[in-house]
C-alpha positions, 0 to 999 in steps of 0.5 A: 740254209742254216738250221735255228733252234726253235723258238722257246725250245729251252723254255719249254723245257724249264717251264716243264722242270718247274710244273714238276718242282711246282707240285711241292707248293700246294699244286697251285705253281706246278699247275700255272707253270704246266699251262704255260708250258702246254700252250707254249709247246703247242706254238713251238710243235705247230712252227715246227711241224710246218718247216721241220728243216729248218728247226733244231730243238724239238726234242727240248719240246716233247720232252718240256710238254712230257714234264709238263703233264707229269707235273699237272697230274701230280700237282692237281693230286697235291692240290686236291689233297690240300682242299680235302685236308682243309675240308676234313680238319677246318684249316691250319688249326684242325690239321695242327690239332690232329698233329698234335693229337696223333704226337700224344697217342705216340707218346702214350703208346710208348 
């Protein structure tokens, strides 16, 4: 028997890319395409582990679910780090304050 390439094995892999590049927009996408990639990978893992003859690609999976949680960590950092500055500066107009304030004491400074 010929042997296919797991469903979604590619995918997996992208979806894994984009919770890494994800992480860069506040965290909100790295998380959503983490997700979608851990549930995904678990499908996959689970056709795979019940017939592994007949499936290629499942490398693409462990490397994709790999990705994936490095992307979740690193966008629930960012994520975190968003609402703390949030919290501690009141918002765009704090954070733009404190840019502000730290340009002129650089300025002062020289």
């Amino acid at each position: 028997m010929e042997r296919q390439q797991l469903p979604n094995s590619t995918l997996i892999l992208i979806f894994g890319i984009l919770s890494i590049i994800g992480c860069c927009c506040y965290g909100v996408l790295g998380i959503i395409f983490g997700i979608i990639t851990l549930v995904m990978a678990k499908r996959a893992t689970e056709i795979y582990n019940a017939q592994p003859e007949l499936y290629t690609g499942y490398q693409n999976v462990k490397t994709g679910k790999i990705l994936a949680i490095i992307g979740l960590i690193l966008s629930a950092i960012s994520l975190i780090s968003t609402i703390v500055t949030f919290i501690m500066y009141g918002g765009i107009e704090g954070v733009y304050e404190m840019q502000e304030e730290i340009l002129r004491e650089i300025e002062q400074n020289q």
